[in-house]
N, C-alpha and C positions, 0 to 999 in steps of 0.2 A: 228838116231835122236830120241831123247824122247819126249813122250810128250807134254812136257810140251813146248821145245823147237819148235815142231811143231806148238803150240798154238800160242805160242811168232809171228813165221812168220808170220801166219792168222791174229793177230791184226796188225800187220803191214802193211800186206795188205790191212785192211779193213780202216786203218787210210787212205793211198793212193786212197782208192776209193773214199773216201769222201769228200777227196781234195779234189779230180776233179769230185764230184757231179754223181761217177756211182753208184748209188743207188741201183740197182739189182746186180749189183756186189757185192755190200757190201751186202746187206740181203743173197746170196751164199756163202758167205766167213762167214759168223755167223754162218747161218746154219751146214756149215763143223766142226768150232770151237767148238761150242758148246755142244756136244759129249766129245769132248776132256778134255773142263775143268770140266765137270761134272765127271770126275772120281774122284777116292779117287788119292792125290797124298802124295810125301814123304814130309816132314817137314824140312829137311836139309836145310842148310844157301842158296844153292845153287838154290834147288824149289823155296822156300819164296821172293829169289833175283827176279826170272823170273816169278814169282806171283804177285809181287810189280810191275815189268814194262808193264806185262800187262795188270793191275788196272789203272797204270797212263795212258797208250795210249786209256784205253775207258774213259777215263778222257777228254780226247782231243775228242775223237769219240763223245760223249754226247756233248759237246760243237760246234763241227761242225755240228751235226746233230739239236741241238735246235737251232741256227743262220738259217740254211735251212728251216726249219718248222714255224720260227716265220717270214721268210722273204715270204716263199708259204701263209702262213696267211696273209702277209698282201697285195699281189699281187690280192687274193681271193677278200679280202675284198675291194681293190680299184674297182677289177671289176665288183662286186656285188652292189658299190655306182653307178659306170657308168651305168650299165646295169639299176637302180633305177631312174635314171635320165634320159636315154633316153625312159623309159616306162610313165613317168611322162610327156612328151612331145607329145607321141601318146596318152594319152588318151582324147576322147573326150568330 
């Protein structure tokens, strides 16, 4: 398996972790990736093909992961108004 083919699986994996919200699964499957595409690769129709798909799956990756980040933001933020509101009631 080349590669760049290798690569290809690991985003696909890490697209799967993110479904399903395993977070440190995905930051290991990057970690492993990213070695891989940091090499020099060939230029042929063939690489550029499996260089394109896996630009678009961290296409999808960055949009599942900004939806998680702005929904933890805003969980933060509901808890941090409650938490403001129940200190607002103990104080004397």
């Amino acid at each position: 398996m080349g590669v760049l083919e290798l690569a290809l699986g690991l985003t696909r994996a890490m697209l799967a972790a993110a479904q399903t919200q395993e977070w440190s699964r995905l930051i290991e499957l990057e970690a492993e990736r990213e070695p891989l595409l940091l090499r020099r690769h060939a230029s042929d129709p063939d690489s550029l093909a499996r260089l394109d798909e896996i630009l678009a799956y961290d296409r999808q990756l960055q949009a599942i992961v900004g939806r998680a980040r702005d929904s933890a933001a805003e969980q933060w933020q509901q808890e941090a108004d409650r938490a403001r509101a129940i200190a607002a009631y103990t104080r004397p």
